[in-house]
C-alpha positions as CSV (number, residue, x, y, z in Angstrom):
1,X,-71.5,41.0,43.3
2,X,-69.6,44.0,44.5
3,X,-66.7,42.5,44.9
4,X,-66.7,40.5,41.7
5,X,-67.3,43.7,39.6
6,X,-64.5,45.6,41.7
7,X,-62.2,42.2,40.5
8,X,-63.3,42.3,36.6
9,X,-62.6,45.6,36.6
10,X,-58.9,44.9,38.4
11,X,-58.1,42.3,36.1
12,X,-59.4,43.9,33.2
13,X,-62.0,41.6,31.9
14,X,-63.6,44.0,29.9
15,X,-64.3,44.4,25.9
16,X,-61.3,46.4,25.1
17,X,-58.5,44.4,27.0
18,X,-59.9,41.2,26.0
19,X,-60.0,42.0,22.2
20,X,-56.3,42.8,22.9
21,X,-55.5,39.5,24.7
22,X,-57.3,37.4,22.6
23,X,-56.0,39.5,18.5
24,X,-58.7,39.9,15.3
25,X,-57.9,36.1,14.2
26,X,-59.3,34.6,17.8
27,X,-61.6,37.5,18.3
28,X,-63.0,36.5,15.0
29,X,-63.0,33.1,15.2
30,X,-65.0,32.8,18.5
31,X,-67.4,35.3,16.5
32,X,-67.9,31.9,14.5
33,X,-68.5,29.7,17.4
34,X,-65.0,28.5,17.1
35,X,-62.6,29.1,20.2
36,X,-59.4,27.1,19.7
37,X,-57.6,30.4,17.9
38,X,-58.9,31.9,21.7
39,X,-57.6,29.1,23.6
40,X,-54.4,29.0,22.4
41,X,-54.2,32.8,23.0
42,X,-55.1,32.1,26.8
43,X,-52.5,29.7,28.2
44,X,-50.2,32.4,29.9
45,X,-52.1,31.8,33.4
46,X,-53.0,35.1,33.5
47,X,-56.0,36.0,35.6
48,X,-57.6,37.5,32.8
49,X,-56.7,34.3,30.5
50,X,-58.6,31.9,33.0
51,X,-61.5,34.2,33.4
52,X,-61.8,34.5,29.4
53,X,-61.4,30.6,29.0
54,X,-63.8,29.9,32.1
55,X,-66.6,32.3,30.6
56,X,-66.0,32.9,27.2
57,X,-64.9,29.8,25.8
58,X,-66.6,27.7,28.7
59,X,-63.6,25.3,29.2
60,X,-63.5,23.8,32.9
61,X,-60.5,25.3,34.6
62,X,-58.2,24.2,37.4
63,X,-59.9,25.4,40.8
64,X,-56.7,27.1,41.9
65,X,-56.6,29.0,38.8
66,X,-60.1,30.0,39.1
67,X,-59.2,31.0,42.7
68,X,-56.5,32.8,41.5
69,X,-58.2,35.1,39.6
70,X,-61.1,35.5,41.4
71,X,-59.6,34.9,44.9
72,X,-62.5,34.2,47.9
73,X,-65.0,35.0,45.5
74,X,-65.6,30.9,44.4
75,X,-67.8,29.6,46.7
76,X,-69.7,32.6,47.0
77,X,-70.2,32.6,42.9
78,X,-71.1,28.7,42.9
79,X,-74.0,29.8,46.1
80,X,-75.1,32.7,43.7
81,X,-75.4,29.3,40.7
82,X,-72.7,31.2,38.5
83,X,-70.3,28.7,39.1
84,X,-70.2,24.9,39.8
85,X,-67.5,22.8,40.7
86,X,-66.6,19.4,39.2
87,X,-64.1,17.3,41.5
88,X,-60.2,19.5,40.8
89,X,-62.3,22.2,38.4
90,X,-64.5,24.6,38.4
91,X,-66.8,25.7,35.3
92,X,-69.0,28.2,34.2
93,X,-72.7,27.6,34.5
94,X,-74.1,31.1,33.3
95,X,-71.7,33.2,30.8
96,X,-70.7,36.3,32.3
97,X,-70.2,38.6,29.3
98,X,-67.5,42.1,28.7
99,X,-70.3,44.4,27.5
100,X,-70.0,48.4,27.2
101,X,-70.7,51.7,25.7
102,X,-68.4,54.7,24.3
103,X,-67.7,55.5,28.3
104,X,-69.0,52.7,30.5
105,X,-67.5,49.2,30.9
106,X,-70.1,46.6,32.1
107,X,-71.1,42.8,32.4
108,X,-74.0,40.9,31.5
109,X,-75.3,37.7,33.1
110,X,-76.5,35.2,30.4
111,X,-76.7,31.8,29.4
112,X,-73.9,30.0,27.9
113,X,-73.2,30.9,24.2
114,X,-74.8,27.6,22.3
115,X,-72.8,25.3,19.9
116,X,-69.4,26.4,20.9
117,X,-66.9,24.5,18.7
118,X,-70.0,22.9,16.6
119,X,-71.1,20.6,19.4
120,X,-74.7,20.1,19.3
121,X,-76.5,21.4,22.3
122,X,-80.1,22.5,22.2
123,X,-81.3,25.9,23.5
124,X,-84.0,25.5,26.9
125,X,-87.2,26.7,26.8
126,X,-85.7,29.4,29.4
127,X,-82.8,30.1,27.7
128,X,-81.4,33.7,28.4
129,X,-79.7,34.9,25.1
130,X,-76.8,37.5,25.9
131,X,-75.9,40.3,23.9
132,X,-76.8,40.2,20.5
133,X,-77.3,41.8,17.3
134,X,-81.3,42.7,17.9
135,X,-80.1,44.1,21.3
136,X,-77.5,46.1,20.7
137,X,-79.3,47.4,17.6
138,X,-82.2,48.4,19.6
139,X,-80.0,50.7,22.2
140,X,-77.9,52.4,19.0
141,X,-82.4,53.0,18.2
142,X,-83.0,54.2,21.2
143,X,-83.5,58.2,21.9
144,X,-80.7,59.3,24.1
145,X,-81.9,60.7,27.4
146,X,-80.0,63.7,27.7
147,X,-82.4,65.4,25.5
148,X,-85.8,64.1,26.1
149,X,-85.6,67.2,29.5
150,X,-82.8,69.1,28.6
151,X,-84.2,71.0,31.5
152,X,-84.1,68.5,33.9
153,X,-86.7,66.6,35.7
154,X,-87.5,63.4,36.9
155,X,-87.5,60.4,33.9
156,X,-88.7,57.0,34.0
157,X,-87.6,54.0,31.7
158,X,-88.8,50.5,30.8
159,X,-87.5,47.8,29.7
160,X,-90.0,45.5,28.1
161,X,-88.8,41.9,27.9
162,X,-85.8,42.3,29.3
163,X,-84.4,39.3,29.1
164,X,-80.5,39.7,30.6
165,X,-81.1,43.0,31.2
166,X,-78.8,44.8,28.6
167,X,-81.5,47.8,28.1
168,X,-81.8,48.2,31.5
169,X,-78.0,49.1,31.6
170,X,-78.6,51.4,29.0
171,X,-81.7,53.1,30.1
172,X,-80.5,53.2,34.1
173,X,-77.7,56.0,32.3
174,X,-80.3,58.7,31.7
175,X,-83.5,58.1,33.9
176,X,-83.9,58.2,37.4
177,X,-86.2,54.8,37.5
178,X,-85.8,52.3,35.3
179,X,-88.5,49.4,35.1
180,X,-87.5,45.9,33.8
181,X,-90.3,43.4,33.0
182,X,-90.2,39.9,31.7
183,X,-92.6,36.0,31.6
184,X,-89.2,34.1,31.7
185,X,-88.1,33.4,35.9
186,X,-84.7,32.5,34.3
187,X,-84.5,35.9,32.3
188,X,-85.3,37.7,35.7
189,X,-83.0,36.4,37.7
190,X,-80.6,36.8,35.1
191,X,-81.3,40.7,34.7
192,X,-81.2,40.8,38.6
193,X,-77.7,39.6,38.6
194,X,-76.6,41.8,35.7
195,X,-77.8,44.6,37.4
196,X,-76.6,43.7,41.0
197,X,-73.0,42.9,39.4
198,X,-73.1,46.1,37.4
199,X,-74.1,48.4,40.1
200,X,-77.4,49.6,38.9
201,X,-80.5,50.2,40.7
202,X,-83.5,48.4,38.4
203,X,-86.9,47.7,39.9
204,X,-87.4,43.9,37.7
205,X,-90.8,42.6,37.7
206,X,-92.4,39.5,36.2
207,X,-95.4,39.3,34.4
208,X,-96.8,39.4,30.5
209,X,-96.4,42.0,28.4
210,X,-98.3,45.1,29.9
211,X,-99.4,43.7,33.0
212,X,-96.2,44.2,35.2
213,X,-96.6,48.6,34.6
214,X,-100.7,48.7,34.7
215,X,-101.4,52.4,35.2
216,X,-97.8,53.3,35.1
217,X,-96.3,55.9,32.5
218,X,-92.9,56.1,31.4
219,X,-90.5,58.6,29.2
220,X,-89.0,55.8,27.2
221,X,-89.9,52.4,26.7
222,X,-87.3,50.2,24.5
223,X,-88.4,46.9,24.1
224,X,-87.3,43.5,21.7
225,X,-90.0,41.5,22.7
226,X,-90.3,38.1,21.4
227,X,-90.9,38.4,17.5
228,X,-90.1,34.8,16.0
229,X,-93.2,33.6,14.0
230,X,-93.3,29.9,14.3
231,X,-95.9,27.1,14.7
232,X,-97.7,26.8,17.9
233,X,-95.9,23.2,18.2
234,X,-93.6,21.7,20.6
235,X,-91.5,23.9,23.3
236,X,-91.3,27.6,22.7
237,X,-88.1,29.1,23.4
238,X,-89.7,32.0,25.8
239,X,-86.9,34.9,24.2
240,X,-87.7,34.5,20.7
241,X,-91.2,33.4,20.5
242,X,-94.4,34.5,22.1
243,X,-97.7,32.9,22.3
244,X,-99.7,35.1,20.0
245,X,-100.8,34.5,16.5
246,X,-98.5,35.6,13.8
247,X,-96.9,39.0,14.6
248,X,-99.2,39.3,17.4
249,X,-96.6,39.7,20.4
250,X,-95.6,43.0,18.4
251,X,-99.0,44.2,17.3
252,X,-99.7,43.6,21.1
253,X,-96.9,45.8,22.1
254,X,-97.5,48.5,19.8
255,X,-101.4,48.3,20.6
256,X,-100.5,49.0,24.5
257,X,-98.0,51.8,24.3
258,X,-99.7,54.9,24.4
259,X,-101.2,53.9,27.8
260,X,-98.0,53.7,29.1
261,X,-95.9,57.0,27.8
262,X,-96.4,60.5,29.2
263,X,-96.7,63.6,26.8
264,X,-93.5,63.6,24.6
265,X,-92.6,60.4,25.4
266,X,-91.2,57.4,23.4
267,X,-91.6,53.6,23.0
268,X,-89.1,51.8,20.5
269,X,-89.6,48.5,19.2
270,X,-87.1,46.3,17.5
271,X,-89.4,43.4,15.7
272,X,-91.1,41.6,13.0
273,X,-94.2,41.6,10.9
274,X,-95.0,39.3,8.3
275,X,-95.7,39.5,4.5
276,X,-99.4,38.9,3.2
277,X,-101.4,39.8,0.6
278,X,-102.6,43.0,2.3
279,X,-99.2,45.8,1.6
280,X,-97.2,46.0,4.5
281,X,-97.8,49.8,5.1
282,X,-101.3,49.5,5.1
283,X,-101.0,46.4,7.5
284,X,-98.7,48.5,9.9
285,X,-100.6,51.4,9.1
286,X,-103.2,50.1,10.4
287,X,-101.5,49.2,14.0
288,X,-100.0,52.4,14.7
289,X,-103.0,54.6,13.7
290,X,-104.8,52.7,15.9
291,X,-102.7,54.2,18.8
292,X,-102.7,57.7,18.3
293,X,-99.7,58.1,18.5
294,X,-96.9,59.6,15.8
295,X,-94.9,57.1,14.3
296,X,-92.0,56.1,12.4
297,X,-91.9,52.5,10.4
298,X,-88.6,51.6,9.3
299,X,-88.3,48.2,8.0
300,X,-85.3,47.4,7.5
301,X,-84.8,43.7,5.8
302,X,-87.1,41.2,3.8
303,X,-86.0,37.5,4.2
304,X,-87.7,34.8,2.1
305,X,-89.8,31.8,4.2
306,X,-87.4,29.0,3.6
307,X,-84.3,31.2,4.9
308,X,-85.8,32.2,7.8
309,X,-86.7,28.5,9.2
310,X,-83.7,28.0,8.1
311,X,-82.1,30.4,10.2
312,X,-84.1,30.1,13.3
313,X,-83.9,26.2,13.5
314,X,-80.6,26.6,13.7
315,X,-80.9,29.0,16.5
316,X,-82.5,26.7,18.3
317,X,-80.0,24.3,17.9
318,X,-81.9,21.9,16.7
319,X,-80.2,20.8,13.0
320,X,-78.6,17.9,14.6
321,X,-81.8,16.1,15.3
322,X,-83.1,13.3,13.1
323,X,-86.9,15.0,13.2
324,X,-85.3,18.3,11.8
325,X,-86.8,18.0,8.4
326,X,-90.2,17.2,9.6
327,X,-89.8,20.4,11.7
328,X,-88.8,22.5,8.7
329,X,-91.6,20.8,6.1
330,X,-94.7,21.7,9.2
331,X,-93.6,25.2,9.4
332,X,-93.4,26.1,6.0
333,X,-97.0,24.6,5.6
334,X,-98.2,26.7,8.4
335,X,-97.1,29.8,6.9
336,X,-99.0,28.6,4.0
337,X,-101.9,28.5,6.0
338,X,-101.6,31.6,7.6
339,X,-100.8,33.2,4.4
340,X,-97.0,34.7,4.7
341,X,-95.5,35.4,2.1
342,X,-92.2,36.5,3.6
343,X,-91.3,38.1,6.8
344,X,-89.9,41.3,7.6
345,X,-87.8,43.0,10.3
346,X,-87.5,46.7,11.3
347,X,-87.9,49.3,13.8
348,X,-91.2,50.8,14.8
349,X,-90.7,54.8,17.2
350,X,-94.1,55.4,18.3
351,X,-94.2,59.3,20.6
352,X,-97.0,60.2,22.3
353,X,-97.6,63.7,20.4
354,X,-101.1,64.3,21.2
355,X,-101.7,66.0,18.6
356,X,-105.1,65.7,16.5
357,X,-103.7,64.4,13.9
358,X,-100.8,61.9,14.4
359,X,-98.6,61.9,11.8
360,X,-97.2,58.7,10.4
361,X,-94.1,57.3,8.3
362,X,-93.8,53.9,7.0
363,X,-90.7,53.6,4.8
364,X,-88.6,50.6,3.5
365,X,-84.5,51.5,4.0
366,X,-82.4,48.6,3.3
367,X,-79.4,50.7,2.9
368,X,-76.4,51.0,5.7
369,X,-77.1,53.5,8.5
370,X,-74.2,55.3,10.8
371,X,-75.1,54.3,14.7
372,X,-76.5,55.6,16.9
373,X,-79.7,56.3,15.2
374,X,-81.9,57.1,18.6
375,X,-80.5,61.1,17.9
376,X,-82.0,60.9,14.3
377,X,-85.3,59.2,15.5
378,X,-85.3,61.9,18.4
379,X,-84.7,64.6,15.4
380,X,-87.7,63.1,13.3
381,X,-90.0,64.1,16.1
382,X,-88.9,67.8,16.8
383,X,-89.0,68.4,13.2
384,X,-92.5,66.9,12.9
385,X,-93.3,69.3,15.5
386,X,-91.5,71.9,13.6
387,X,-93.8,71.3,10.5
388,X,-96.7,71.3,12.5
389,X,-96.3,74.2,14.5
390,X,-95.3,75.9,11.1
391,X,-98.7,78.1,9.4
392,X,-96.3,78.2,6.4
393,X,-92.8,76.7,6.5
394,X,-91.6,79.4,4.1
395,X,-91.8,81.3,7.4
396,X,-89.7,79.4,9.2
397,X,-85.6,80.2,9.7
398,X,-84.7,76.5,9.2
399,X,-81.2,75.4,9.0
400,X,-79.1,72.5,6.8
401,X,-78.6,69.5,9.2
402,X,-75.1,69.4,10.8
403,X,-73.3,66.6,8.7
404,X,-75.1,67.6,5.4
405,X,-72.5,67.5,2.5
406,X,-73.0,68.8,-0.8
407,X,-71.6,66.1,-3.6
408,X,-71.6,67.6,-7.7
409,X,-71.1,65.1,-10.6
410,X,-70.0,66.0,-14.2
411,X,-68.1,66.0,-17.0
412,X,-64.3,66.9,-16.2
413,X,-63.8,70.9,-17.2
414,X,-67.4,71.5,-17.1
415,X,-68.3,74.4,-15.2
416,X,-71.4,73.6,-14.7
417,X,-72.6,70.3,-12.9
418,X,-74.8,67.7,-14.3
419,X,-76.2,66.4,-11.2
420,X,-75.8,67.8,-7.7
421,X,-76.4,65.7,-4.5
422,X,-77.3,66.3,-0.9
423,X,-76.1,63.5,1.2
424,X,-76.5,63.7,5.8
425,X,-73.6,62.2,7.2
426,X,-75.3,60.3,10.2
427,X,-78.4,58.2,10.8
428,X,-80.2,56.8,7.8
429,X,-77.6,58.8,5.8
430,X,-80.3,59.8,3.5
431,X,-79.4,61.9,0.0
432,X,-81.5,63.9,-2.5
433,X,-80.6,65.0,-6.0
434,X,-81.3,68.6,-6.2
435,X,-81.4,71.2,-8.4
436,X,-79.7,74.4,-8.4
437,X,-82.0,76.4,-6.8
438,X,-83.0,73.8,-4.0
439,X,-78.8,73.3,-3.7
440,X,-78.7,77.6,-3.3
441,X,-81.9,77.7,-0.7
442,X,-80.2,74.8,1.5
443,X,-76.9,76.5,1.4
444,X,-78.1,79.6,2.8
445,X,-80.1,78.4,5.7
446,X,-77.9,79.2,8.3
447,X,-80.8,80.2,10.5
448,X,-80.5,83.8,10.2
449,X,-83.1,84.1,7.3
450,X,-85.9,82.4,6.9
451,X,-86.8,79.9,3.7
452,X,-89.1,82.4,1.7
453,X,-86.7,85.4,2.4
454,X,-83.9,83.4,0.8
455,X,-86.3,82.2,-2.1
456,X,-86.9,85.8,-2.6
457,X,-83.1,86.5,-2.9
458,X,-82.8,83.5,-5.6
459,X,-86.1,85.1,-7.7
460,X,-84.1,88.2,-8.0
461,X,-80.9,86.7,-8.6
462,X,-82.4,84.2,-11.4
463,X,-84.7,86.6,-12.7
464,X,-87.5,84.5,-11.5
465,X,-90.7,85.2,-10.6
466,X,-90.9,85.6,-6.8
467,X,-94.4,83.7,-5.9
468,X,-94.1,81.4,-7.9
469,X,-90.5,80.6,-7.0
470,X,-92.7,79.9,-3.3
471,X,-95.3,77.9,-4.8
472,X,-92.7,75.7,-6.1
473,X,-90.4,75.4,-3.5
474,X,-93.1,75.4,-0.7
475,X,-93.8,71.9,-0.7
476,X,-89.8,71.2,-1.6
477,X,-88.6,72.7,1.6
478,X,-91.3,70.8,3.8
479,X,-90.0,67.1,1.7
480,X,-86.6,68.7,2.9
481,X,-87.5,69.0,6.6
482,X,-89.3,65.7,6.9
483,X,-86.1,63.8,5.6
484,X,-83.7,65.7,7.7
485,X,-82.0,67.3,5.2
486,X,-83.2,70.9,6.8
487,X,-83.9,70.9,10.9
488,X,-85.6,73.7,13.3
């Protein structure tokens, strides 16, 4: 696989040049499913044209094209099951995907993209999904690994259901180990090849959830394990849906992770939880105080029952079939019996503190977030340690967060402001109406003084009474540094 990445990378198969081959209007289009804007962007004979029409829009090519661009490399490829021949052309059997960061260019072995130009073709039981929107939006969650020993030090990662291996890629940047499990043989030899073809050293293991790691601790674990709640009826598709009852593959997940994480370590989950009677932060509440562990509950979206068959029948590829109705009727009346009432996605960071008393945050945000957000779950916990290594936080010389901008709103000519707004410029881009003296204390934190010194300097300027100007404030300043508006 050497010598295919050292060709993809000489012909320029990567994200950037192919967006440029192929324009917004095909780029777009084949974000629909839909490649004949691609194809007719492609038929230059260009190396990187075949390789884009033999992967990306899985049309079989003329075997001296394909040995044109990928020249000795065929057989090899079609030994390795990437590529089969078929009499004068070859085709693509497994997609091999442009994938990258903000500095690496990389590939990622998966299986063909589904439903390409609306033909109806099912999803295996094995399928291996490529990159998609779960899996990229679990490495922008993910803590970067430059921080967690900005000392230095040894740092392992795993990769929890791997499926094609994306996280390893991801994880293998900042630790020196990375660990990448998974149930599905397909998925495995999948992550093998994107790793191989990739050059990056990943230790892939098979087995069920925790078994794979038993007595092994890690500094990060990311996982997006199987979270689809369906029916325990007909074929599972083995990267969507898990065994368990319910939400149970993530309640599993979050159950086992403080076995597996060393002091000051971190497991992120990207998943699902369903909707019942019982509210859903005392149902999660329930599962991450369980662990011992701190932890941050984001969710992030509600979908109704009927949408989400909807959307993950279609998925499955599966709309086309004349039973499709049946399908959709049974799982609505097993949700009924189970009792959901909707289902909900979000993030769950769970940091192995050990502390006495972890300290837990379940929120709903529905709003827009600026990626990455690892570096603003990675702030949440040094500023929980902040508040707990704090006997008063008045004592403290926090700071305003980095991106924090100050927004006023009034009448025009009014000197004085009717409503004044703090708003962070990154992560959950969170924002807090404040008043004048909160807007004056945040303004002069510069870390040089600390909160009750400044709140002394506002009693005197205001004519205020200087304790209880504290006792106000106090619990103000620590709502301030728990949403990130103020950090150590």
């Amino acid at each position: 696989m050497e010598r295919l990445r050292a060709r993809l990378t000489d012909v320029g198969f990567t994200v950037e040049r192919v967006q440029a081959l192929l324009g917004p209007e095909a780029q777009g289009a084949l974000l629909r499913n839909e490649t004949t804007p691609a194809e007719r962007a492609t038929r230059d004979g260009s190396p990187l044209s075949t390789l884009v029409r033999l992967f990306s829009l899985q049309r079989p090519e003329p075997a001296a094209a394909v040995e044109a661009a990928l020249p000795g490399q065929v057989d090899d490829l079609v030994g390795r099951g990437v590529l089969a021949r078929d009499g004068d052309a070859v085709r693509a059997v497994v997609d091999v995907r442009p994938y990258g960061d903000e500095t690496h260019d990389w590939w990622v072995v998966c299986d063909l993209t589904p439903g390409l130009d609306t033909r109806p073709i099912e999803v295996g039981p094995e399928h291996v999904l490529g990159i998609s929107e779960a899996s990229s939006s679990l490495a922008q969650l993910t803590v970067p690994s430059s921080r967690l020993l900005p000392g230095g030090g040894s740092t392992r990662a795993l990769d929890l259901g791997t499926g094609c291996g994306v996280q390893a890629l991801h994880l293998a940047q900042g630790h020196d180990r990375v660990v990448a499990t998974d149930v599905n043989p397909r998925a495995l030899w999948a992550a093998r090849l994107t790793a191989e073809l990739n050059g990056v050293d990943v230790d892939v293991r098979d087995g069920s959830f925790w078994d794979p790691v038993a007595g092994e601790r890690f500094d990060t674990i990311a996982t997006n394990p199987p979270f689809v709640v369906s029916p325990p009826t007909g074929d599972r598709l083995v990267y969507r849906e898990g065994s368990l009852e319910t939400d149970g593959v993530v309640r599993t997940v979050v159950a086992g992770a403080a076995d597996h994480l060393v002091p000051g370590g971190w497991c992120q989950v990207l998943g699902s939880w369903v909707h019942t009677d019982e509210p859903w932060q005392d149902r999660l509440g329930g599962w991450v105080g369980a662990t011992g562990l701190d932890a941050w509950v984001v969710q992030r979206e509600v979908v109704d029952l009927s949408a989400y068959v909807e959307m993950w029948l279609a998925d499955a590829g599966v709309r086309h079939r004349p039973d499709y109705t049946a399908r959709y009727d049974a799982w609505l009346d097993w949700f009924d019996d189970q009792g959901v009432q909707a289902m909900a996605f979000g993030w769950i960071s769970l940091r192995a503190a050990h502390r006495d008393v972890p300290v837990l945050r379940l929120e709903e945000w529905r709003h827009e977030v600026v990626p990455p957000v690892g570096a603003a779950v990675l702030s949440w916990g040094e500023r929980v340690d902040a508040l707990a290594a704090a006997d008063d936080v008045l004592d403290v010389r926090w700071r305003q967060a980095p991106t924090l901008t100050q927004e006023t709103f009034g009448r025009a000519g009014e000197e004085d402001p009717e409503a004044i707004v703090l708003r962070l410029g990154e992560g959950l881009r969170r924002a807090a109406q404040v008043d004048t003296v909160q807007a004056g204390l945040v303004g002069a934190l510069d870390g040089d003084l600390t909160a009750g010194e400044v709140l002394d300097a506002l009693a005197q300027l205001l004519e205020r009474d200087p304790e209880v100007l504290r006792e106000q404030y106090r619990p103000v300043v620590h709502e301030l540094v728990a949403d990130g508006l103020l950090v150590p």
